[in-house]
N, CA, C and O of each residue as an XYZ file, in Angstrom:
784
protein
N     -36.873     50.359    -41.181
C     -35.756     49.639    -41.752
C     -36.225     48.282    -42.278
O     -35.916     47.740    -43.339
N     -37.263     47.727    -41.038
C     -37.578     46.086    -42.044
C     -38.574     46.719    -43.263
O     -38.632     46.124    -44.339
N     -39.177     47.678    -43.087
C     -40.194     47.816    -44.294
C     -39.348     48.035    -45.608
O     -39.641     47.803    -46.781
N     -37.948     48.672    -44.907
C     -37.235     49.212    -46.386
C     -36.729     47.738    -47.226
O     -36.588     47.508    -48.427
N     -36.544     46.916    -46.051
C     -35.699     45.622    -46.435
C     -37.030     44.602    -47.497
O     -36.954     43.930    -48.526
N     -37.873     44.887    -46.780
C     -39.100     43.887    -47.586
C     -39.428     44.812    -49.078
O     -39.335     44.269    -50.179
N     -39.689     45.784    -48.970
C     -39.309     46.501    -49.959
C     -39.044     45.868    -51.153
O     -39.676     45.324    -52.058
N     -36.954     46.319    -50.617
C     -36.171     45.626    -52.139
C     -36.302     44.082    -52.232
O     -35.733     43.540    -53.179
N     -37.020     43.285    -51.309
C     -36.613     42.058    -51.438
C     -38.239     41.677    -52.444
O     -38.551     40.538    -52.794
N     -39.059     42.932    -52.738
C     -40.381     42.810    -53.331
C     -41.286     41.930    -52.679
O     -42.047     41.187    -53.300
N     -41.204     42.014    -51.087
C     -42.125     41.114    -50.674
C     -43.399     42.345    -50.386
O     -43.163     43.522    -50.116
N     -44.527     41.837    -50.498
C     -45.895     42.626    -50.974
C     -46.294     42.548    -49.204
O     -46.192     41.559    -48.479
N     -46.784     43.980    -48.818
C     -47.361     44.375    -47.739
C     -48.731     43.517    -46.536
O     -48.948     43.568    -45.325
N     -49.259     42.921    -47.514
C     -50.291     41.646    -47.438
C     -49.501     40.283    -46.687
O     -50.118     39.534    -45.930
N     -47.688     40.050    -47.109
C     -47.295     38.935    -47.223
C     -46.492     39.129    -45.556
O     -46.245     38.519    -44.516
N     -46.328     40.503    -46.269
C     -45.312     40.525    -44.509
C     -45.358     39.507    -43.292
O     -44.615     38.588    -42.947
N     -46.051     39.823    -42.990
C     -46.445     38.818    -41.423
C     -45.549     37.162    -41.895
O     -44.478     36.677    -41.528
N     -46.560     36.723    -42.799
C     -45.969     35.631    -43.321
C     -44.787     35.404    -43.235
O     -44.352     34.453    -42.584
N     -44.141     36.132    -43.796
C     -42.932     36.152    -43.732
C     -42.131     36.583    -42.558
O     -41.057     36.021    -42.341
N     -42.569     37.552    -41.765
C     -41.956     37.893    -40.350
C     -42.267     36.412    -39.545
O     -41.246     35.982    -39.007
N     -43.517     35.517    -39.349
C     -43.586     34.542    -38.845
C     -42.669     33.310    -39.152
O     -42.148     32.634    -38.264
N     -42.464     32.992    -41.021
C     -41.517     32.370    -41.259
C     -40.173     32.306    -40.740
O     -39.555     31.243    -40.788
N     -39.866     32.939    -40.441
C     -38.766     34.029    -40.012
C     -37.801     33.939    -38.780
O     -36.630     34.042    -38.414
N     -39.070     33.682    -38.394
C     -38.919     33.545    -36.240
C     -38.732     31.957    -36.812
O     -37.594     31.489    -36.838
N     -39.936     31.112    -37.287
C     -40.011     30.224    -37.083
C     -38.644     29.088    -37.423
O     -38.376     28.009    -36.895
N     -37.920     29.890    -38.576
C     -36.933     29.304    -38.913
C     -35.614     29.533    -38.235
O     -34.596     28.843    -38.283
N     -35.870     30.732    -37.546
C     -34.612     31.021    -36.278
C     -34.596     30.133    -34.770
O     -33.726     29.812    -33.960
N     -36.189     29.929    -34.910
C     -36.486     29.256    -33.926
C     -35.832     27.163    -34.154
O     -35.279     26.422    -33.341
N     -36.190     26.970    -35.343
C     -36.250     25.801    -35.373
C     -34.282     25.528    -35.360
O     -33.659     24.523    -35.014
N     -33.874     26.582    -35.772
C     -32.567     26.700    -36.206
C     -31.698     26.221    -34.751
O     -31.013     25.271    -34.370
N     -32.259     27.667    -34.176
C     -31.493     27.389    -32.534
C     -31.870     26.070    -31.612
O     -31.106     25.592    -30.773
N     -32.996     25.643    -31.875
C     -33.263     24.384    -31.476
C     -32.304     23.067    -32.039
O     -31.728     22.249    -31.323
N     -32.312     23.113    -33.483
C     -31.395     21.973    -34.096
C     -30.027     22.278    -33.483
O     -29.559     21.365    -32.803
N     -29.192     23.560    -33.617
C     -28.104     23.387    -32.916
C     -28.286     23.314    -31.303
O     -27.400     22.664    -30.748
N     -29.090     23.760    -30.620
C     -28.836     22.914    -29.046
C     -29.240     21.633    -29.019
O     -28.954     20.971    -28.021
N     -30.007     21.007    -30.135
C     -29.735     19.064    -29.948
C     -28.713     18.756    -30.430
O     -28.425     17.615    -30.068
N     -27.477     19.478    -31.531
C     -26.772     18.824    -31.673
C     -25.983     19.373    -30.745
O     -24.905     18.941    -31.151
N     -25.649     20.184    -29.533
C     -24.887     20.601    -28.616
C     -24.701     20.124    -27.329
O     -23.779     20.119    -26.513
N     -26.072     19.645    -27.394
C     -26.694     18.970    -25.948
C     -25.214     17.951    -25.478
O     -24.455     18.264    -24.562
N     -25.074     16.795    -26.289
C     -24.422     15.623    -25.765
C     -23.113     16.305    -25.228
O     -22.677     15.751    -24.219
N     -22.271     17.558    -25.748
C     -21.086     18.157    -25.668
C     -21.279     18.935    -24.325
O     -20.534     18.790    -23.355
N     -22.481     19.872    -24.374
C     -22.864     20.278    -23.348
C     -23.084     19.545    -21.864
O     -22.719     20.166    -20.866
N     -23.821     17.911    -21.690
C     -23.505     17.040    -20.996
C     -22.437     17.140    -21.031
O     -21.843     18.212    -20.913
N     -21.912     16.030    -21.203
C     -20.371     15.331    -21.130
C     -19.597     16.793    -20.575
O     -19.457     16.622    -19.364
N     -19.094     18.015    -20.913
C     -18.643     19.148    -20.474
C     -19.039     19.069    -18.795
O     -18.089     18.889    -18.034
N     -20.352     19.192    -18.229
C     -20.695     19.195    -16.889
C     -20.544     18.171    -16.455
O     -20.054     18.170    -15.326
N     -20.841     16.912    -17.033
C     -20.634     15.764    -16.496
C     -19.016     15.836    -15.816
O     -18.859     15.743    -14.599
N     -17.715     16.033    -16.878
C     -16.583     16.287    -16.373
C     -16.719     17.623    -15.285
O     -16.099     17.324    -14.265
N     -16.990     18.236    -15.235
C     -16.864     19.830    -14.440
C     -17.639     19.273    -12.807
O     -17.519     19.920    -11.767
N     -18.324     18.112    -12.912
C     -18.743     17.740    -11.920
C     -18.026     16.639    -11.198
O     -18.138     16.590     -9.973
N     -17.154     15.572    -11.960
C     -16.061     14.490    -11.392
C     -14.931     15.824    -11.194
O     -14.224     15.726    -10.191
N     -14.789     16.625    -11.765
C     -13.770     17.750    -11.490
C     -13.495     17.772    -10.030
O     -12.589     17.329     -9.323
N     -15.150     18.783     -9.715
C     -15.172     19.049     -8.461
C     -15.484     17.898     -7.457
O     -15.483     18.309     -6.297
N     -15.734     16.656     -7.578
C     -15.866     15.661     -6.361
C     -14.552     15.323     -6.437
O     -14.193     15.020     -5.300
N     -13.248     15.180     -7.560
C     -11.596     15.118     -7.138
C     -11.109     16.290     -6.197
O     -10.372     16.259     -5.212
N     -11.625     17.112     -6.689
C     -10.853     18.424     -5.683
C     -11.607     18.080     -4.150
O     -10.921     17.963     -3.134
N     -12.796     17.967     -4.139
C     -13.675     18.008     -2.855
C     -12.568     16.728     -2.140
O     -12.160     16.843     -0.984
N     -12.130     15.361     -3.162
C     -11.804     14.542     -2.115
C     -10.129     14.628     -2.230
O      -9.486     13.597     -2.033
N      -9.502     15.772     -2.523
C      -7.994     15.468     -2.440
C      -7.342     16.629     -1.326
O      -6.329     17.292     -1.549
N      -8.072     16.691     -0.244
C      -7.827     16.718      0.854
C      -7.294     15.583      1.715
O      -6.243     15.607      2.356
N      -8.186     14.569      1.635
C      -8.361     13.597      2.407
C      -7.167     12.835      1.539
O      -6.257     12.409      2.251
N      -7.002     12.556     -0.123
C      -5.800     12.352     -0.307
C      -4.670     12.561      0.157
O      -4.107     11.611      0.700
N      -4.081     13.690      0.098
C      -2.858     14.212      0.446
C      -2.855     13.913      2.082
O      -1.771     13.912      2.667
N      -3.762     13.726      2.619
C      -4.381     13.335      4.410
C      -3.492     12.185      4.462
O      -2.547     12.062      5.242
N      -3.917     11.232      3.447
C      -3.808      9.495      3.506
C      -2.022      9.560      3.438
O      -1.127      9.334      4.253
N      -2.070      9.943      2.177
C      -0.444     10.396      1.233
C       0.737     10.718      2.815
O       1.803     10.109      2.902
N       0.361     11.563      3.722
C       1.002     12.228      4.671
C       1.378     10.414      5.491
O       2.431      9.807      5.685
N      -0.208     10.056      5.797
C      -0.029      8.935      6.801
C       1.272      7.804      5.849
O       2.431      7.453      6.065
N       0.844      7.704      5.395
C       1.451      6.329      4.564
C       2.813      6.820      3.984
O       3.545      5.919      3.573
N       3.323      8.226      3.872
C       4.926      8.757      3.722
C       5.338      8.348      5.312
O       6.471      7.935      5.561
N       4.410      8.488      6.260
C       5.103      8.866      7.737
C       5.229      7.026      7.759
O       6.332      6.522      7.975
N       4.320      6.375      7.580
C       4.438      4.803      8.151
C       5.571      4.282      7.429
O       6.262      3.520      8.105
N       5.974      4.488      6.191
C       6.982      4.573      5.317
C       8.246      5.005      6.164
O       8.971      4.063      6.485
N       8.481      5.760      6.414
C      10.014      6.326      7.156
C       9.780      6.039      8.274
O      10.774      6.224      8.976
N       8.225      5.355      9.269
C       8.950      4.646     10.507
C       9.523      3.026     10.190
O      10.378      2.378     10.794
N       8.952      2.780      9.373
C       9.392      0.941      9.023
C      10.721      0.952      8.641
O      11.315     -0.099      8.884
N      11.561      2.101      7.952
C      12.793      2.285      7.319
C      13.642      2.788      8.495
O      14.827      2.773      8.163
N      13.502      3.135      9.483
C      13.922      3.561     10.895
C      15.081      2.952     10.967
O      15.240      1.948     10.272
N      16.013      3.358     11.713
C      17.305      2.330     12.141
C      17.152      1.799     13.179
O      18.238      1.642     13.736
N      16.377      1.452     13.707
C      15.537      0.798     14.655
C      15.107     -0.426     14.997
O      15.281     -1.161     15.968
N      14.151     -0.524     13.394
C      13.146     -1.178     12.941
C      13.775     -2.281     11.565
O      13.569     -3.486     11.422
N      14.635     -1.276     10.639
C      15.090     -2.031     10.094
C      16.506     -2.941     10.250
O      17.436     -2.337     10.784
N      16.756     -4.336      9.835
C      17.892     -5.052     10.105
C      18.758     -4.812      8.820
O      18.390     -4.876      7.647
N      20.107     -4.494      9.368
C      20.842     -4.171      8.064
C      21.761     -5.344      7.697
O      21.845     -5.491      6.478
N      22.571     -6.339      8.526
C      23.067     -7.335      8.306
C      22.554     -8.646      9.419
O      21.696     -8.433     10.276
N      23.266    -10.086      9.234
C      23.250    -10.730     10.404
C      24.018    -10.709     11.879
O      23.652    -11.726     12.470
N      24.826    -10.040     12.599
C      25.378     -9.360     13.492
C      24.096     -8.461     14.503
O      24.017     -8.382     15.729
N      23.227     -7.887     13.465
C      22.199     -6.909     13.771
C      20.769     -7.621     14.485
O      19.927     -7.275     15.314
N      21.119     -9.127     13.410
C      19.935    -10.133     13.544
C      19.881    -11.028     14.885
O      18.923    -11.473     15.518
N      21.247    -11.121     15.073
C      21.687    -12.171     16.128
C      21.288    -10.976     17.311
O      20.239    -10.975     17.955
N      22.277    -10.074     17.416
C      21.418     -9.185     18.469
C      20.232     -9.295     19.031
O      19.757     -9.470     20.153
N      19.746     -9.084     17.516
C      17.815     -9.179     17.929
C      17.294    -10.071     18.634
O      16.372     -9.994     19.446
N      18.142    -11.254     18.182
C      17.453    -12.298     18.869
C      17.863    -12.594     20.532
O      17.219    -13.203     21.387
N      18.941    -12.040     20.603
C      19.282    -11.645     22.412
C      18.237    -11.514     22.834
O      17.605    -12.336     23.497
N      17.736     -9.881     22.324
C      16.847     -9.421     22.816
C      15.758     -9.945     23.195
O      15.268     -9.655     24.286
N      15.003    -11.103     22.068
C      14.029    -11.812     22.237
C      13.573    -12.719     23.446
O      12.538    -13.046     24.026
N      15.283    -12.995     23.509
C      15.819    -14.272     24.744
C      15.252    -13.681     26.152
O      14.534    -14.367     26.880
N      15.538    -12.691     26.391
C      15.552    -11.356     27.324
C      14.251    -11.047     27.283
O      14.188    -10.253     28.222
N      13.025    -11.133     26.787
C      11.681    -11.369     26.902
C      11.358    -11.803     27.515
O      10.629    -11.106     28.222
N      11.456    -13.115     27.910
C      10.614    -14.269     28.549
C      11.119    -13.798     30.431
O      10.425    -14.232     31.350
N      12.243    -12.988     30.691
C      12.665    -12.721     31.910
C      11.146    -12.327     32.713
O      10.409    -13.074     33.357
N      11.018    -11.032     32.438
C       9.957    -10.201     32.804
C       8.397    -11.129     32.723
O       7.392    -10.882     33.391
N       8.522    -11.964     31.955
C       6.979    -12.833     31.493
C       7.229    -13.810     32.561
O       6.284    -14.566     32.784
N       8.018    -13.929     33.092
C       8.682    -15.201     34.029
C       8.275    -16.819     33.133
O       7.698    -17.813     33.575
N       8.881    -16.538     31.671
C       8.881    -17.645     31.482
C      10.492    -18.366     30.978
O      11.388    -18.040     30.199
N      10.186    -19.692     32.078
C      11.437    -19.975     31.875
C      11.992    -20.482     31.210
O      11.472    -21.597     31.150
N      12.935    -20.440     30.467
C      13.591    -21.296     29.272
C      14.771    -22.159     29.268
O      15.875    -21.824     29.697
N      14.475    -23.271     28.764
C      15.363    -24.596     29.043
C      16.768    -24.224     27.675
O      17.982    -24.144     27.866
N      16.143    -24.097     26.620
C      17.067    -24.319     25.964
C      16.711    -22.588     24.618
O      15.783    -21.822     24.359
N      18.047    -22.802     24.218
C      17.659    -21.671     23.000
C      18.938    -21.528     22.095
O      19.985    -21.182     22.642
N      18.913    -21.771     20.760
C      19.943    -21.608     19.790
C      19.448    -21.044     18.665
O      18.371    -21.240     18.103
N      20.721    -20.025     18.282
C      20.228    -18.813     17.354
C      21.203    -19.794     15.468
O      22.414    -19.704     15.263
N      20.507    -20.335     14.785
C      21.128    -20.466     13.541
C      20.670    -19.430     12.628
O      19.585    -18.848     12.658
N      21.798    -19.244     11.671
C      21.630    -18.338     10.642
C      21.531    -18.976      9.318
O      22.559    -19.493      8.881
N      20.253    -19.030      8.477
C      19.981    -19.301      7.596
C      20.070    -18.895      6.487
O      20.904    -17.997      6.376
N      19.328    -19.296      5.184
C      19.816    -18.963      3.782
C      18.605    -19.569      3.091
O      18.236    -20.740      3.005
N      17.911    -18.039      2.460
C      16.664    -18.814      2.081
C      16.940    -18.578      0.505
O      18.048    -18.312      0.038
N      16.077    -18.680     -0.029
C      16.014    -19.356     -1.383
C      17.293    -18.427     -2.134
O      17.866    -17.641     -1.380
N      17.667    -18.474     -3.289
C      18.414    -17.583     -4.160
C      17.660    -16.927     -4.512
O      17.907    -15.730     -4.369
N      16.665    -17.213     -4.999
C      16.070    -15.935     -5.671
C      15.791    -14.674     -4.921
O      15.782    -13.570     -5.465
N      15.583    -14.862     -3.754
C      14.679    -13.802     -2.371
C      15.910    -13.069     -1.955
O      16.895    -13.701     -1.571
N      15.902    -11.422     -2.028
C      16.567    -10.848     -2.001
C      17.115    -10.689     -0.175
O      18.032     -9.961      0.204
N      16.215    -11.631      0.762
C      17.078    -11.857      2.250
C      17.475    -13.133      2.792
O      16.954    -14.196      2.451
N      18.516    -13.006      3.745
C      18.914    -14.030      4.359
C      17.593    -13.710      5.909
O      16.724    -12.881      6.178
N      18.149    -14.875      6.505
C      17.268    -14.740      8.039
C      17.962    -15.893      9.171
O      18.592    -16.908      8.874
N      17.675    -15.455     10.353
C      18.550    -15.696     11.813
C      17.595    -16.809     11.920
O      16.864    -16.607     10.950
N      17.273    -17.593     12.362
C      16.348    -18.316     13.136
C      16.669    -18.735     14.405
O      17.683    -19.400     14.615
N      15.758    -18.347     15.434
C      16.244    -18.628     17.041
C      14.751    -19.926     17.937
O      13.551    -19.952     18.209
N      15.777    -20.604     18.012
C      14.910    -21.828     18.580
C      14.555    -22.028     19.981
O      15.555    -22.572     20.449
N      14.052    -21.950     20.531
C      13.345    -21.687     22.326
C      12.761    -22.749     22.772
O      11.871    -23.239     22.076
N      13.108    -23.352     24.011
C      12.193    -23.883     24.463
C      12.007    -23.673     25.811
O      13.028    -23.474     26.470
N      10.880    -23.670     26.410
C      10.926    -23.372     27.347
C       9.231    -23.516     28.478
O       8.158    -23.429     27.881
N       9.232    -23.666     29.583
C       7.925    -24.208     30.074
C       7.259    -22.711     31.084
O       7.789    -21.724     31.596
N       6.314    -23.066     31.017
C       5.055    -21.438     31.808
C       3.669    -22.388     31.669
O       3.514    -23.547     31.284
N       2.694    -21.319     32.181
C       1.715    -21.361     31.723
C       1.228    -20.808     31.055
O       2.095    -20.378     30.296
N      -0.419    -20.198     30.528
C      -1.037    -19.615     29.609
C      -0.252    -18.383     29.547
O       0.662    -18.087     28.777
N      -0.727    -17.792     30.403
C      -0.575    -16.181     30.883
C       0.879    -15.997     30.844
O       1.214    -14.865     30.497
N       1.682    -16.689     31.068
C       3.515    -16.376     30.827
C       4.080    -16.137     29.397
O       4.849    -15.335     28.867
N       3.136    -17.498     28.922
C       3.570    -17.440     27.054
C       2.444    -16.434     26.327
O       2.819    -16.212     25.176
N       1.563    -15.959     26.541
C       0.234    -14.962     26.343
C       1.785    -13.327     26.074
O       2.188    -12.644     25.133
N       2.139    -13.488     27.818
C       2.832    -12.110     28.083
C       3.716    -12.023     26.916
O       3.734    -11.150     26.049
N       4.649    -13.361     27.067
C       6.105    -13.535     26.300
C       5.882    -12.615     25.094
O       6.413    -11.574     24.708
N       4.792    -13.479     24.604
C       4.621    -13.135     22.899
C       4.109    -11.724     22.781
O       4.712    -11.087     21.917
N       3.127    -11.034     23.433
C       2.907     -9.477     23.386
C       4.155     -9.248     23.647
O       4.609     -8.667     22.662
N       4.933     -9.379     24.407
C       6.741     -8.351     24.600
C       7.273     -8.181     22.944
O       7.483     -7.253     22.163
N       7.347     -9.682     22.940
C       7.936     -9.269     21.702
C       7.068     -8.968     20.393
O       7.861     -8.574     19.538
N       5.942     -8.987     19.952
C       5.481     -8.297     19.063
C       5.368     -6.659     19.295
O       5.109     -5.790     18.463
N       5.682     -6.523     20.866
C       5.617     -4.959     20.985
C       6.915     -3.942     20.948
O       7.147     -2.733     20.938
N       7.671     -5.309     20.935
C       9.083     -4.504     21.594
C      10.215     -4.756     19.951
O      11.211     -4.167     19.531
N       9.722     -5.454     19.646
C      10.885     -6.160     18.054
C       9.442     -6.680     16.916
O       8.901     -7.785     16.980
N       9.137     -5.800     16.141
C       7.991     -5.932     15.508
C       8.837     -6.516     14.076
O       8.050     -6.825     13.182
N      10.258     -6.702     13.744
C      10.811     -6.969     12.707
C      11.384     -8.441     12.804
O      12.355     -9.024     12.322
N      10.113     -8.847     13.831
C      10.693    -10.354     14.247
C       9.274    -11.035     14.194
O       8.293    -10.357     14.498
N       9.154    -12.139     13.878
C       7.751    -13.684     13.420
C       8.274    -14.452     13.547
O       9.432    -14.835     13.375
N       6.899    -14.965     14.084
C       6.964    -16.683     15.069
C       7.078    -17.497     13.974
O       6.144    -17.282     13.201
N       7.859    -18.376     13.566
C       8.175    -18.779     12.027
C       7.221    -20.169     12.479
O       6.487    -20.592     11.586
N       7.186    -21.042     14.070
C       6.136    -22.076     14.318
C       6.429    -22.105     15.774
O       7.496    -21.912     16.357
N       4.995    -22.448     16.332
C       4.773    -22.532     17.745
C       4.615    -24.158     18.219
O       3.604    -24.611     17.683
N       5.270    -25.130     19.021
C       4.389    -25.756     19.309
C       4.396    -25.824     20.720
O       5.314    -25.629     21.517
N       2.754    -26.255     20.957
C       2.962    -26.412     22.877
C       2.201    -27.606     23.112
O       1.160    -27.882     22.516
N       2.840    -28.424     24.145
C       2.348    -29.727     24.771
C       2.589    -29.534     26.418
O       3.358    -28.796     27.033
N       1.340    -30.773     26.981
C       1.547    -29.788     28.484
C       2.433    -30.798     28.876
O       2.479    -31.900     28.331
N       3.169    -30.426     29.855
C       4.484    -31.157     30.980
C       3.654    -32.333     31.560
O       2.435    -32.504     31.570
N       4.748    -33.154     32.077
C       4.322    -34.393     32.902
C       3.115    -33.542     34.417
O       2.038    -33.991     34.808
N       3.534    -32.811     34.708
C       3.002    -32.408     35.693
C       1.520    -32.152     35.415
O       0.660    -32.268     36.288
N       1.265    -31.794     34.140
C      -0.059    -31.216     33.913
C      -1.166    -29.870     34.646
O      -2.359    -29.640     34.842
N       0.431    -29.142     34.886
C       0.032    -28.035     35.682
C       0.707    -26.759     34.836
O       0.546    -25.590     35.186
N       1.595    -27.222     33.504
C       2.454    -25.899     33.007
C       2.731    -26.928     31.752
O       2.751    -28.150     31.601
N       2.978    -25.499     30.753
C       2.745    -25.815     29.245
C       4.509    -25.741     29.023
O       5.152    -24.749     29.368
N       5.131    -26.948     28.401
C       5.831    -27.132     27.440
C       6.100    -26.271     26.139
O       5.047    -26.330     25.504
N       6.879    -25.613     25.546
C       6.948    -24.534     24.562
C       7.589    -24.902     23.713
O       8.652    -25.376     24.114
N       7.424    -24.923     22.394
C       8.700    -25.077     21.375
C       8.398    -23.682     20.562
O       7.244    -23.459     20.197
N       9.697    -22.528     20.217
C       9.010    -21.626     19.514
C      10.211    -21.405     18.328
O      11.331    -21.808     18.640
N      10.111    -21.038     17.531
C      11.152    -20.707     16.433
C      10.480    -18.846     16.047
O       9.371    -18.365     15.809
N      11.522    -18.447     16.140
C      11.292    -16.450     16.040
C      12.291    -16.890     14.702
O      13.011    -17.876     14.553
N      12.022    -15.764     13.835
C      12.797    -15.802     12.587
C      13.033    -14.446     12.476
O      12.107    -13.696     12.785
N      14.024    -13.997     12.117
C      14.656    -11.979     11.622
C      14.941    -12.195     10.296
O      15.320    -13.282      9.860
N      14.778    -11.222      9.647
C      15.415    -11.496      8.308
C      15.944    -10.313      7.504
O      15.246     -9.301      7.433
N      17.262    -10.373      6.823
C      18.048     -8.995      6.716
C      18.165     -9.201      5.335
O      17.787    -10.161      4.663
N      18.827     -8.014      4.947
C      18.975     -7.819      3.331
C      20.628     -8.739      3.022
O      21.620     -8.571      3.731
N      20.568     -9.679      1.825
C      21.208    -10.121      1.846
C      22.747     -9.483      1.488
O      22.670     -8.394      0.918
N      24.124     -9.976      1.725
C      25.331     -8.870      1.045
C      25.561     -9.257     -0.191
O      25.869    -10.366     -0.628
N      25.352     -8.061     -0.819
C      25.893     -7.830     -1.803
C      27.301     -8.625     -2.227
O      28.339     -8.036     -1.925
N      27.391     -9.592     -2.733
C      28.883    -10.457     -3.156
C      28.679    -10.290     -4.804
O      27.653    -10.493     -5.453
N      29.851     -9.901     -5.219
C      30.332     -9.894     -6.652
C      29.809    -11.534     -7.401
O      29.308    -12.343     -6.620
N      29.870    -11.698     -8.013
C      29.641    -13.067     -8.816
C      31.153    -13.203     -9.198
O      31.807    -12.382     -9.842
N      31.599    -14.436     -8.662
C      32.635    -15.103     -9.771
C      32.211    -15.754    -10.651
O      31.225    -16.492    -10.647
N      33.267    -15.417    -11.857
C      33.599    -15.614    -12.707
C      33.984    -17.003    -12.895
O      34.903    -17.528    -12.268
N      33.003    -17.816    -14.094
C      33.228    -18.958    -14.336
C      33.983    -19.533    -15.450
O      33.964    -20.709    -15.814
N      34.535    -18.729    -15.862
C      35.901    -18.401    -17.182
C      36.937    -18.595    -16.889
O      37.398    -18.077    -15.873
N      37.523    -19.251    -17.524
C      39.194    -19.397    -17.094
C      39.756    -18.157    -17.832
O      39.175    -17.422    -18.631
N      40.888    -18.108    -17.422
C      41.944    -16.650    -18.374
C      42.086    -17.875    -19.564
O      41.650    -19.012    -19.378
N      42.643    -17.523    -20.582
C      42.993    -18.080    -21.605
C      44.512    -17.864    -21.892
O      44.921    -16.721    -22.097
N      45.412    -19.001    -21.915
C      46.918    -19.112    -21.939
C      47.494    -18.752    -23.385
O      47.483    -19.638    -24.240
N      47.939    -17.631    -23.658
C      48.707    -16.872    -24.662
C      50.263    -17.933    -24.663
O      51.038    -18.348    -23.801
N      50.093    -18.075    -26.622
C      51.788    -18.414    -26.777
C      52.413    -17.441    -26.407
O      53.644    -17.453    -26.429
């Protein structure tokens, strides 16, 4: 069949080879030029097929994380955890009061005001003022109770100076709660307008 083809194409029996070598050589050089121009497509293709598979390899451990951080999510939103008005706040701060029992630290004085922080900040907050005298280990306890027991409550400022006695620490503490503020309509700064 190639002899018939060289044949009609009048290539002379002598030349053949020549031409069978040309032949290769130009199929050869051919398939070479298109895999350099394929190469970079060919990269880049595996290059992706390989970030492919290190996303899949790591979205286990995603959806892992995703699980933790939905669950820490719906315990912070808890009815528990979260304060819904000031009524809820003042409570809290009972509770706080009711800390220092068990720590045996004793408290002289304590008043709960309800504050009003900026306009712009979408909460109000309780602030509860303490004072009260212990030593290390009483105010050490106090404060683990309540970071363990009311975690939706911060020491807004601590101060301590020691007593005349110089045997037990003086306390000043301010705990702060802070709730979502209510929703109040805006009045209206328009007068009606008086029709003849």
């Amino acid at each position: 069949m190639i002899v018939r083809l060289f044949n009609m194409l009048g290539v002379k029996p002598h030349e053949r080879r020549s031409v069978i070598l040309l032949l290769i050589a130009f199929f050869f050089i051919g398939n070479v030029g298109w895999l350099f121009f394929e190469i970079p497509e060919i990269t880049s293709a595996l290059d992706e097929l390989r970030n492919k598979s290190q996303e899949n390899a790591l979205l286990p451990q995603h959806e892992k994380n995703r699980a933790i951080l939905t669950q820490e999510v719906d315990d912070l939103r808890g009815d528990s955890k979260m304060l819904k008005d000031g009524t809820q706040a003042l409570k809290l701060m009972g509770l706080v009061e009711s800390e220092a029992r068990p720590s045996r630290l004793l408290i002289t004085s304590s008043r709960s005001v309800r504050g009003t922080t900026s306009k712009k900040s979408e909460f109000d907050e309780v602030k509860q003022n303490i004072q009260g005298s212990g030593n290390t280990v009483q105010l050490v306890d106090f404060l683990k109770r309540v970071s363990d027991n009311h975690p939706m409550v911060r020491v807004s400022d601590l101060t301590i100076q020691p007593n005349a006695d110089l045997k037990s620490l003086k306390v000043t503490l301010v705990f702060v709660a802070s709730f979502p503020k209510e929703n109040k309509k805006p009045v209206s700064k328009k007068t009606a307008k008086k029709g003849n």
